[in-house]
C-alpha positions as CSV (number, residue, x, y, z in Angstrom):
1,X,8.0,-4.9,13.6
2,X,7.8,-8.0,11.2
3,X,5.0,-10.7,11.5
4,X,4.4,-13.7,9.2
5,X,1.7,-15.6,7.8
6,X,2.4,-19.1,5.8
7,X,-1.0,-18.6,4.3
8,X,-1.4,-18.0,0.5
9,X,-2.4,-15.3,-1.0
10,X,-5.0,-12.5,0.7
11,X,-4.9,-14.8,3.7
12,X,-1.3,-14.7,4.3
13,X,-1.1,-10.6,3.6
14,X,-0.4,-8.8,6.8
15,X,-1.0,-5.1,7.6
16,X,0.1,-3.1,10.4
17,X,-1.5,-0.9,12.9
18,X,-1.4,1.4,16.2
19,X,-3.7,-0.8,18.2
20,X,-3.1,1.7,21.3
21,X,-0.7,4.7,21.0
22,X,-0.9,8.2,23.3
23,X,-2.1,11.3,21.6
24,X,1.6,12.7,22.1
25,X,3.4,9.7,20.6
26,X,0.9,9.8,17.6
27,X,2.6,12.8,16.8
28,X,6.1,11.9,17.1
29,X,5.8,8.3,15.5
30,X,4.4,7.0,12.4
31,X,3.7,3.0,11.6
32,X,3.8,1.8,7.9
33,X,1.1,-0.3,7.0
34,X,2.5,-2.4,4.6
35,X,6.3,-3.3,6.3
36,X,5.8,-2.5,10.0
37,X,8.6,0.0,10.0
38,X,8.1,2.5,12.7
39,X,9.3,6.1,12.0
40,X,9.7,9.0,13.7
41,X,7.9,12.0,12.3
42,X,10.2,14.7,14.7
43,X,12.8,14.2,16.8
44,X,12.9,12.9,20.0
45,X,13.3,15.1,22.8
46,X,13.9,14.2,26.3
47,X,12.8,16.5,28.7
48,X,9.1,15.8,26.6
49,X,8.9,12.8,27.3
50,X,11.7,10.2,28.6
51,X,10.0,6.8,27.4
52,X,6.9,5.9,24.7
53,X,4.7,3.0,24.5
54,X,3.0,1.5,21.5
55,X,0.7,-1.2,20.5
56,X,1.3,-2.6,17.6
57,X,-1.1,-5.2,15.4
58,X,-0.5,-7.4,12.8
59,X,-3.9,-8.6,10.8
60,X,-4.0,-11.5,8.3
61,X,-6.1,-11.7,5.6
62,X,-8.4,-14.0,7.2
63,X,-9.1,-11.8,10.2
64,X,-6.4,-13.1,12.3
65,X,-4.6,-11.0,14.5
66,X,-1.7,-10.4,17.4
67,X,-0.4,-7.8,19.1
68,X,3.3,-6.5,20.0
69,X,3.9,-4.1,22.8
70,X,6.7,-1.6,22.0
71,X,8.6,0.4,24.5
């Protein structure tokens, strides 16, 4: 996921997070905080599960925030 801030300096960094992610899918994904790359930590395996659904959140700096829903 990518999000953007045209604010300078602290106020324009943006860090990722799991804002809502399954107790399954926290073990099969992983979320950099820093790029918003989303990784899997095993493979994925149909007949566990056919579909995942995470909540992503971007924070600014300044406290600002949004949300991306990821299926």
């Amino acid at each position: 996921v990518t999000a953007t801030d045209a604010d300078e300096g602290l106020n324009g960094e943006v860090k990722y997070s799991f804002k809502k992610i399954t107790e399954i899918a926290s073990n099969i994904f992983t979320l950099d905080s820093q790029t918003g790359a989303i990784t899997l930590l095993q493979s994925l395996d149909y007949e566990e599960g056919d579909s995942y659904q995470l909540e992503v959140q971007a924070r600014d700096g300044g406290g600002l925030f949004d949300t991306a829903k990821i299926v």
